[in-house]
C-alpha positions, 0 to 999 in steps of 0.5 A, a space after each residue: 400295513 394290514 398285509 405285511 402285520 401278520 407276516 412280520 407276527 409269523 416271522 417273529 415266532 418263528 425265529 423266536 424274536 421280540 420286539 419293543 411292544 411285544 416286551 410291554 404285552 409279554 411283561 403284562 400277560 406274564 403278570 396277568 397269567 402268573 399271579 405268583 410271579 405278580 405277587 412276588 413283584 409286588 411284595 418287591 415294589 413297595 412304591 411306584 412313581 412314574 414321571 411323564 405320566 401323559 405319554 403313558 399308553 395302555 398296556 404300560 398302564 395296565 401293568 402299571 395298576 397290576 404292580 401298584 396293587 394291592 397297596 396302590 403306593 402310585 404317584 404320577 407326574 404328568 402334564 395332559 397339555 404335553 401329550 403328544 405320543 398318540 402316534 405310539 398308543 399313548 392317550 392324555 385320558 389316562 391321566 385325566 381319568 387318574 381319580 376315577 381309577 384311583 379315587 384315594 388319590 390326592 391332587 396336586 397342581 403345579 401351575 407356575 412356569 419356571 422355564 419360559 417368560 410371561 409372554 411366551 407363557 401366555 401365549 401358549 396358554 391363550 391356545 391350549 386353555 382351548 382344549 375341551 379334554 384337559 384338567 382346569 389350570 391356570 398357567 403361570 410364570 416365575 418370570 415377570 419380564 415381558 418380551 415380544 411373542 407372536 404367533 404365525 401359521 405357516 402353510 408349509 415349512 418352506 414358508 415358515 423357514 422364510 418368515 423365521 429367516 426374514 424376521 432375523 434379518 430385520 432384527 440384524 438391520 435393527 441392530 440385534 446382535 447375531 449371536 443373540 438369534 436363536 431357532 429351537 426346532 424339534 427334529 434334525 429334519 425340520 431344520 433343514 429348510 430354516 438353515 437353507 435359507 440362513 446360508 442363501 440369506 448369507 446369514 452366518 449360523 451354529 447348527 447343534 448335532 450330535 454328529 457332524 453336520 452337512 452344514 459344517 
């Protein structure tokens, strides 16, 4: 990557091209260079709010704090637990140094749950209230029935697919409906093995795609 980032920066100028990053780095230098231009943004943004405010990385924020001033009408709306973008620049300590660029700012805490049950709530908290860098909260849920939760770690997604298939037939064999057996994955690629192993276990399944599945 070290070898092929400047011939892939020399190839862009010469042809003129921009890319999604240089679209972040060229909004914030055009600002930062221009005070006119910034100006005449800000006097047009009177008020700024930004959701999914974790997943914010640095030169977004930067641009962000030169469009919000000088009046700083700025409202994020962010979870720290939920940062997962680091592989993109983003960093949750944006969002839990939020008070300290901006120390006007007023908190508030949203700590109830109105999605997932009690148990799948808590569990999740009895492990990410183990993070050192997170704002203190509590993590609650609208929901009061319980239902059984558990936690495994798999040493590779082989072996995750079979215990997921194994414990679906066991439920089937304890009478549980097919149709009540859901797998939430979180890319097309990691399903793969899990629908292997529900078609070599004879296991009849829906598989959600967009386009159409090779599992059809």
């Amino acid at each position: 990557a070290q070898l092929l980032y400047p011939h892939y920066e020399e190839a862009k100028r010469r042809t003129g091209w921009f890319d999604f990053d240089d679209m972040l780095i060229g909004c914030y230098e055009l600002r930062r260079h221009h005070p006119d231009i910034l100006q005449r943004y800000q006097e047009r943004i009177m008020h700024v709010m930004i959701d999914e405010f974790q997943d914010i990385n640095r030169i977004q924020y930067e641009t962000v704090k030169l469009l919000a001033a000088p009046q700083n009408n700025l409202c994020v709306i962010g979870d720290d637990d939920q940062s997962i973008y680091g592989f993109r620049g983003s960093d949750p300590q944006y969002i839990l140094g939020f008070t300290k660029d901006f120390p006007q700012a007023k908190t508030i805490t949203l700590e109830v749950n109105y999605s997932s049950r009690s148990a799948i709530v808590g569990l999740g908290f009895s492990l990410i209230g183990h993070n050192r860098a997170r704002w203190q909260k509590d993590c609650l849920s609208f929901h009061s029935e319980e239902g059984e939760t558990y936690l495994f770690e798999p040493d590779d997604e082989e072996e995750q697919a079979a215990r997921i298939v194994d414990e679906i037939s066991h439920r089937i064999r304890e009478g549980t409906p097919v149709g009540e057996c859901a797998v939430l994955y979180r890319t097309n690629e990691s399903a793969r093995p899990i629908l292997e192993r529900l078609s070599e276990a004879g296991i009849p399944f829906h598989y959600s795609q967009e386009e159409e599945s090779f599992y059809q």
